[in-house]
N, C-alpha and C positions, 0 to 999 in steps of 0.2 A: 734477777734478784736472787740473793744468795737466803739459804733454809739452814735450822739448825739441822742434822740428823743425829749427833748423838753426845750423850755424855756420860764421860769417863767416870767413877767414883771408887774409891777406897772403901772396903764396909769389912767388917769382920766376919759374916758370909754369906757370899753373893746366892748360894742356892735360897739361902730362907729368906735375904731380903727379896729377891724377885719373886719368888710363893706369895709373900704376903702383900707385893705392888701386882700379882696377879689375884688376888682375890679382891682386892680393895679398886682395881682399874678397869678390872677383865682384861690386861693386859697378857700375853702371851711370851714364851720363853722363845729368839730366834734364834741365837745359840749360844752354845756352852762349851769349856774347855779349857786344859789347860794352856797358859801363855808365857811369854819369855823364858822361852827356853824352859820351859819347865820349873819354872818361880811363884809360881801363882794358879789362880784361876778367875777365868772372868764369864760373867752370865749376863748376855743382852737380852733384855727385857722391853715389850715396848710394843708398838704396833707396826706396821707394814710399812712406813716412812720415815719415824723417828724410838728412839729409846734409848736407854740408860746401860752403859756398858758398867757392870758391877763387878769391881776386882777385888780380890782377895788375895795378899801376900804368901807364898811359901812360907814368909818366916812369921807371918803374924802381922797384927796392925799396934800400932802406937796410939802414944796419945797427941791432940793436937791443941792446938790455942783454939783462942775463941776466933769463931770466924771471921763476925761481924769486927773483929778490930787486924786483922790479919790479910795482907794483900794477895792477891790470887785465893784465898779458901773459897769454897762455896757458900752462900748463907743460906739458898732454901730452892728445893726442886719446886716449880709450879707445873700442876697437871690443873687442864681445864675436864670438867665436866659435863653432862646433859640437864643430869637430878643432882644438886647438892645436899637434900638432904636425905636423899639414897645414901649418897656416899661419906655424910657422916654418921649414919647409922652403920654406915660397914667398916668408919675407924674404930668409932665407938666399942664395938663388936668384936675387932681384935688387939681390944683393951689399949686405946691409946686415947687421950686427952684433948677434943679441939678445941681453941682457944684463940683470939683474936678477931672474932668477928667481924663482919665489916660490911653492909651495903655502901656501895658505892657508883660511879659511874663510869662503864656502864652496865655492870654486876654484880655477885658479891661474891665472900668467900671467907674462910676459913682457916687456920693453921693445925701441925699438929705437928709431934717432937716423935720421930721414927725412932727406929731399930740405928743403934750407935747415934744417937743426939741426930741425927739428920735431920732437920726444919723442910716440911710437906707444905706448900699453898694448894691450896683446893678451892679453885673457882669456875664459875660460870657465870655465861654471860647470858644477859636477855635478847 
């Protein structure tokens, strides 16, 4: 069976988006650097099996459509958790908004609108 290990994202900067997916995950930086040729830079974030390759343009980021009506965009990273209300007291705390609640089966979870509009699910399961 095939496992996700990682994903790519555009962000306007990948050192402070991964700082703040490390404080808010205890998620850890694997590595850092610049890419293509010297274009960019990107910061893997993440833990010992899967993570987020966070890229940053040389020339800067743009703006983009909405995702949710735009094919191929992303509409929202899900990270699973232990404690969810740990860890909406540690969105809370680097001042961002959760929002969408939801028990459901077989957990629940949360939303919340990151650094560049980026849409966070935060669940756990029982």
């Amino acid at each position: 069976m095939a496992r996700l290990e990682h994903l790519n994202l555009t962000v306007s900067d990948a050192d402070a988006f991964a700082a703040l997916l490390g404080r808010l995950f205890d998620w850890t930086v694997r590595w850092s650097g610049p890419v293509l040729g010297g274009a960019g830079r990107s910061v893997h974030v993440g833990g010992p099996d899967d993570y987020l390759a966070l890229y940053t343009p040389g020339a800067g980021v743009g703006t983009a459509p909405d995702s949710y009506v735009t094919p191929g965009a992303l509409n929202h990273i899900g990270v699973v958790v232990d404690d969810i209300a740990q860890a909406e007291t540690r969105v809370r705390e680097a001042g961002f908004t959760p929002h969408n609640h939801a028990d459901y089966e077989p957990g629940r979870r949360f939303y919340f609108d990151g650094p560049d509009g980026v849409e966070i699910e935060v669940v756990a399961y029982d």
